[in-house]
C-alpha positions as CSV (number, residue, x, y, z in Angstrom):
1,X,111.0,109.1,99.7
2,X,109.2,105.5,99.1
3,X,109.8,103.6,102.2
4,X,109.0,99.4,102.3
5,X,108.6,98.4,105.8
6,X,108.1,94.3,107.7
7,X,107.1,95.0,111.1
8,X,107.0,92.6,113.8
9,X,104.8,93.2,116.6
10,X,106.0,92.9,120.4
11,X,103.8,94.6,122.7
12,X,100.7,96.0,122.3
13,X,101.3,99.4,119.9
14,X,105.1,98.4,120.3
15,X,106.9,96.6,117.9
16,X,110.4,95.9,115.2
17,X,110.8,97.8,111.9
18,X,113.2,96.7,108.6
19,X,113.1,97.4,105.3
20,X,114.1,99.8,102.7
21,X,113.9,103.3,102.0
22,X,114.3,104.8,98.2
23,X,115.0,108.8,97.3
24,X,116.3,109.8,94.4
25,X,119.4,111.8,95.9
26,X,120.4,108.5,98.2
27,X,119.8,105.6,96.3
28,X,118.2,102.6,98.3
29,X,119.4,102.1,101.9
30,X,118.7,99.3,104.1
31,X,116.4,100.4,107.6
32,X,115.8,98.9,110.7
33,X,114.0,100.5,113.7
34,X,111.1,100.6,116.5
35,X,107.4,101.7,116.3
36,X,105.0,103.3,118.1
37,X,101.5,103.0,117.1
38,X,98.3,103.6,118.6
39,X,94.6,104.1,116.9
40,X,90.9,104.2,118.3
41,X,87.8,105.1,116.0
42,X,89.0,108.9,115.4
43,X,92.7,109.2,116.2
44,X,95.7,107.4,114.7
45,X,99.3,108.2,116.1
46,X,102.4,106.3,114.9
47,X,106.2,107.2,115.0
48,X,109.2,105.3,113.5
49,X,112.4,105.9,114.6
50,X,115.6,103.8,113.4
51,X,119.0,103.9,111.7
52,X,119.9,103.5,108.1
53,X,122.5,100.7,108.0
54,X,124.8,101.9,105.9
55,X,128.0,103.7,106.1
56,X,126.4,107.3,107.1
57,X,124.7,105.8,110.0
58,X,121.8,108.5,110.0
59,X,119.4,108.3,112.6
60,X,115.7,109.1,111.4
61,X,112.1,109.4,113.4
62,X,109.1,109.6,110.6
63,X,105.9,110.6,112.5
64,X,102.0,110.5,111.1
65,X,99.3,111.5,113.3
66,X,95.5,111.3,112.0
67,X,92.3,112.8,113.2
68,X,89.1,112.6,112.2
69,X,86.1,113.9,114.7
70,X,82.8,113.1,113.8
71,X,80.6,116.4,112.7
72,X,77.6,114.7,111.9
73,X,75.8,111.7,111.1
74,X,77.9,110.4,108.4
75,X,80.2,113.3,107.9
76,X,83.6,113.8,109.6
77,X,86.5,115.9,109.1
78,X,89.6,114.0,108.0
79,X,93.1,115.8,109.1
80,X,96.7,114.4,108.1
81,X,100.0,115.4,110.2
82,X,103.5,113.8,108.6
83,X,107.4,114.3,109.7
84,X,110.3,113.8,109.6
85,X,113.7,114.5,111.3
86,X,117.1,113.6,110.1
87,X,120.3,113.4,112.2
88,X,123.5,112.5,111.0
89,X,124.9,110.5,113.7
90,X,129.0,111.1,112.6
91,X,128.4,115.1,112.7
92,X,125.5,114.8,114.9
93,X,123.9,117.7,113.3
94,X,120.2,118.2,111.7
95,X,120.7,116.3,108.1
96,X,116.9,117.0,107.1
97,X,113.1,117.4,107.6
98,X,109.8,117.9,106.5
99,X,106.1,119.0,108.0
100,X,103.2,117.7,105.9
């Protein structure tokens, strides 16, 4: 999946999300959503959830969560969380997701 986000900030961490998201088994499909984010010196959080806006209407939350402590001096450890979850909204069952 290669998403292309604009986002517009509202609030602080808070703002609007549209774009396009392309996967070779859907094609391209319009997006448009909220996001979360919030990031300090060692933690970065953000989550993304929106619609597609097209005629399946699925409802998707893509989440990335980073970590890096300090261990010493110039030397940290860098960790990487990223989901996803899938609904489709007309069946309103689990349509797909992924852990990285």
């Amino acid at each position: 999946m290669n998403p292309a986000f604009i986002t517009y900030d509202m609030l602080r961490g808070f703002g609007l999300v549209s774009g396009v998201a392309l996967n070779s088994a859907r094609g391209l499909r319009p997006y448009s959503g909220l996001q979360y984010l919030y990031a300090n010196q060692h933690f970065f959080a953000m989550v993304i959830p929106g619609f597609y806006l097209t005629e399946s209407h699925k409802f998707e939350t893509i989440e990335i969560v980073e970590y890096r402590p300090p261990i010493k001096n110039d030397w940290s450890l860098y960790s990487w969380l990223e989901g996803l979850y899938n609904v489709d909204m007309e069946t309103k069952k689990h349509d797909r997701s992924f852990i990285y």
